[in-house]
C-alpha positions in Angstrom: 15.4 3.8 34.2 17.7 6.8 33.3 16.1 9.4 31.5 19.0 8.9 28.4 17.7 5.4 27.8 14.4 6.1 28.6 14.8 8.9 25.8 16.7 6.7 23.3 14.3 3.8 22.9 11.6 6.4 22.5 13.3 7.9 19.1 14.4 4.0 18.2 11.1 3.4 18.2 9.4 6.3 16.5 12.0 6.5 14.1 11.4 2.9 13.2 7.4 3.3 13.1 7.6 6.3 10.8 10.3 3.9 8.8 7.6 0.8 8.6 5.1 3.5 7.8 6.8 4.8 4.3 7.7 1.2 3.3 3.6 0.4 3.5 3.1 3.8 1.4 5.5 2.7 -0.8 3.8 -0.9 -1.0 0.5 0.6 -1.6 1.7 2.7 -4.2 3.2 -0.6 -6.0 -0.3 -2.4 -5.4 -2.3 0.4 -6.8 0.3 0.3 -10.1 -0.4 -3.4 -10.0 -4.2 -3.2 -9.8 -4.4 -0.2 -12.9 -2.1 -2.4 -14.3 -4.4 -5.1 -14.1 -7.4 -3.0 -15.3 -5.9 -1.4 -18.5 -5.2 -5.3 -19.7 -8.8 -6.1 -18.9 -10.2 -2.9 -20.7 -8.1 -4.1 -23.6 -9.3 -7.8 -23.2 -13.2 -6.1 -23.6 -12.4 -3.8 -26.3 -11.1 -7.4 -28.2 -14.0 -9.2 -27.7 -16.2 -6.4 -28.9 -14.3 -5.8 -32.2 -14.4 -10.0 -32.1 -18.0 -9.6 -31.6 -18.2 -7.3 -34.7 -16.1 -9.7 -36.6 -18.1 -12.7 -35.8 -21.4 -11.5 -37.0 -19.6 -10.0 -40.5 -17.8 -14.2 -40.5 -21.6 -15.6 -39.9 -23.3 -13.2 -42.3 -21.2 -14.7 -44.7 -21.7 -17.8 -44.2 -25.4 -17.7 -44.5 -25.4 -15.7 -47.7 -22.6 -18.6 -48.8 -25.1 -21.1 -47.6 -28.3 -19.5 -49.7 -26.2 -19.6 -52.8 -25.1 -23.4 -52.1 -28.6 -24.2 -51.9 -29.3 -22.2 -55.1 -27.1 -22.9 -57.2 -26.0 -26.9 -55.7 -29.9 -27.9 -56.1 -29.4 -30.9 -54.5 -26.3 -32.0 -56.1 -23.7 -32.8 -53.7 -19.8 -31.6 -54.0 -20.6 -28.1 -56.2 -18.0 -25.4 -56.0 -20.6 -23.5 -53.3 -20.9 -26.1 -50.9 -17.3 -26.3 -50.5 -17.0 -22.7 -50.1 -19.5 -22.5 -47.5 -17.9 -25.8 -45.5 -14.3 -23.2 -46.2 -16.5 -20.6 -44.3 -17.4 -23.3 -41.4 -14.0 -23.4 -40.8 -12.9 -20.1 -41.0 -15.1 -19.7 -38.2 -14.2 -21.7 -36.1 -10.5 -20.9 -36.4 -11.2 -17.6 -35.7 -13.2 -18.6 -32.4 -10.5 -20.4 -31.1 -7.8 -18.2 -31.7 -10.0 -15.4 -30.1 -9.8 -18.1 -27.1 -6.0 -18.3 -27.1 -5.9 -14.5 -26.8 -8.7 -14.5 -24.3 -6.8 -17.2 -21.9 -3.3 -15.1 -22.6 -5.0 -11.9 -21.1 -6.9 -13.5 -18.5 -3.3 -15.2 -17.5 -1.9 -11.2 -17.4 -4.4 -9.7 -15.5 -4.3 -12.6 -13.0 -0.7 -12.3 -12.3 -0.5 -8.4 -12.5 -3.5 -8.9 -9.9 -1.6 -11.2 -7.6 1.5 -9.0 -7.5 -1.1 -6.0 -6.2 -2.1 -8.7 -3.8 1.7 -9.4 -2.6 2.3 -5.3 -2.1 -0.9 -5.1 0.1 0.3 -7.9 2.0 3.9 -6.3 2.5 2.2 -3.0 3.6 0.0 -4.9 6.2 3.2 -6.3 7.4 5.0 -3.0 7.4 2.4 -1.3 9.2 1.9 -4.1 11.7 5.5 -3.8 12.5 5.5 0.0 12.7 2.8 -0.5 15.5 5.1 -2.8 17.5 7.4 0.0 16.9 5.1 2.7 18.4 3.7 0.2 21.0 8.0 -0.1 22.3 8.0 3.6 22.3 4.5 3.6 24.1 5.6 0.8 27.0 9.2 3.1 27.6 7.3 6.4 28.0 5.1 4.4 30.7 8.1 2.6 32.3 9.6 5.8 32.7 7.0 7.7 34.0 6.0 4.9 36.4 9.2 4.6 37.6 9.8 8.4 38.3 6.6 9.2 40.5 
């Protein structure tokens, strides 16, 4: 093999490893965006369901002082003013549960596909560098072909 040959698939393929190389840093780099990405919409997802949290014991506390004054000032008489106030509260509640939900499922739905986008970059990197090796493994088989075929 003449050494000029020899010599130019040894650059080829390093310069096409170290190529294949900065594409999976490059990939990385868009995975770990992905991934903090991912974990600054599920920070904010915990921060809601605490303030919900707050929120939902201030709704319930309300509805059981609603429900003391039904029952003291309803004595038994069905339909008061009261009573329909504290069924208003029932429903308040649960409005408020399932819009928390909706908001719940929404983020869950972001952080899922911001997750699976850091998934697709690793995956890209893994090919990158698996091709970089063939790279380096082309380089690798010259250098022997050459040396093996001058002793």
């Amino acid at each position: 093999m003449p050494v000029a040959a020899a010599v130019t698939a040894v650059v080829v393929g390093t310069g096409y490893s170290v190529e294949r190389g900065q594409s999976a840093a490059r990939e990385q780099k868009r995975s770990s965006k992905r991934q903090a990405e991912a974990n600054r919409v599920g920070a904010a997802q915990k921060e809601n369901e605490r303030q919900s949290a707050i929120r939902q014991q201030v709704r319930q506390e309300r509805v059981r002082r609603a429900q003391v004054v039904s029952a003291a000032e309803a004595s038994g008489v069905s339909g008061s003013s009261v009573e329909a106030s504290t069924i208003g509260s029932g429903q308040t509640l649960a409005q408020s549960g399932q819009a928390f939900a909706t908001g719940a499922t929404l983020s869950n739905n972001l952080q899922s596909d911001y997750l699976q986008k850091a998934a697709d970059a690793n995956a890209r990197a893994n090919f990158d560098l698996a091709q970089g090796s063939i790279g380096s493994a082309v380089s690798n088989l010259t250098v022997s072909a050459f040396t093996i075929g001058n002793s």
